[in-house]
N, C-alpha and C positions, 0 to 999 in steps of 0.2 A: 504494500500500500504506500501510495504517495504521502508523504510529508506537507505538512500546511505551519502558512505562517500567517499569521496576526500579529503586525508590528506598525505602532505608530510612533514619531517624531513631529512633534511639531514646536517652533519659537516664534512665541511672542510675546503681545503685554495682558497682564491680568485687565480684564476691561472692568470688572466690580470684585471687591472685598472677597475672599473664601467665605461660604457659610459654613458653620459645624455643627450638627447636630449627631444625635444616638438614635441608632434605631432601637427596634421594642426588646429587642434580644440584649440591648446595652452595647452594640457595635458602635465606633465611631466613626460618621462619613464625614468627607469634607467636598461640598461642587466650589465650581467657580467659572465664568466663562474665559476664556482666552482668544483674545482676538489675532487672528494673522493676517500682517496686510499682504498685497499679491498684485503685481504690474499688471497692465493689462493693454491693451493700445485700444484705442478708442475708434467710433468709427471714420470720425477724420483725419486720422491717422496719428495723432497725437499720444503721448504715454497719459498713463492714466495708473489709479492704485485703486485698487477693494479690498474689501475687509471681510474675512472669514469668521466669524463667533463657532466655536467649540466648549460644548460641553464637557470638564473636566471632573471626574470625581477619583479621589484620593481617599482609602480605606485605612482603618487602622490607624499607627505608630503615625506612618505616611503622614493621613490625613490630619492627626493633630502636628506635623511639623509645619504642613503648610497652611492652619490655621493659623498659625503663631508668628511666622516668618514672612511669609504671602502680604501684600498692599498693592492697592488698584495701580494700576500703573506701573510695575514690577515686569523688568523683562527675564524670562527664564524659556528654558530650553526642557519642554517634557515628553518623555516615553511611555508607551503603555500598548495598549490592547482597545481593538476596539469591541463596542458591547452595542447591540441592541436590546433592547428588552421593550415589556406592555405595563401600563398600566390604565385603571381609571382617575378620568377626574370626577371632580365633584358632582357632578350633573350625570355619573353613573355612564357616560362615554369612553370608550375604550381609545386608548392615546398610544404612540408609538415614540421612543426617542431613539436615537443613537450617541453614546459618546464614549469617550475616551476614559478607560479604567487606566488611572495613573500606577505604575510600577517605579519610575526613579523621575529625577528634577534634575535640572542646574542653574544657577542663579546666571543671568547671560549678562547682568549689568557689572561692568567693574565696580573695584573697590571704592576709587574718586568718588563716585557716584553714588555708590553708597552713603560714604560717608557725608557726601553734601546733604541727601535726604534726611537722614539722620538727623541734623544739624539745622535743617531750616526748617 
């Protein structure tokens, strides 16, 4: 049998806060969206840029590091897996997402930079 992969990569900026909550078992998740932007050429020939929003959820250990460390605006480089799943909303409609099960992080903003945010 063939081999399968499920591998994502993507860099960019935290576009809102992480949320953290517990689910009912006492697991800790953590979402967040991540925005990537992406050239594009327009149709008058011109460059252009969009923006991708990804769903990001980080479990566990994970998920409370990047509660704690994570700020809107935050560029970082994440790996993972991607996940579809179902649920309902409120209104008893069956919903579809897809997103990114976080596995590792990297912080993609230098120290500088760090440290100015820190600081101001």
């Amino acid at each position: 049998m063939a081999s399968s992969l499920n591998r994502v990569s993507l860099i960019g900026n935290l576009a809102a806060a992480p949320e953290k909550r517990s689910t009912k078992a006492g697991k800790i998740v953590c979402s967040f969206p991540l925005a990537v932007n992406r050239r594009t050429k327009l149709p008058d020939g011109q460059k252009g840029e969009s923006t991708d929003y990804h769903r990001i959820t980080a479990w566990a250990k994970l998920g409370e590091t990047a509660a704690q460390y994570f700020t809107k605006g935050k560029r970082v480089m994440v790996e993972g897996s991607l996940r579809n799943r179902s649920y309902e909303d409120k209104e008893g409609k069956k919903r579809y997402a897809t997103e990114v099960v976080m596995s590792n992080f990297y912080f993609m903003d230098g120290k500088a930079k760090s440290a100015e945010k820190a600081t101001a």
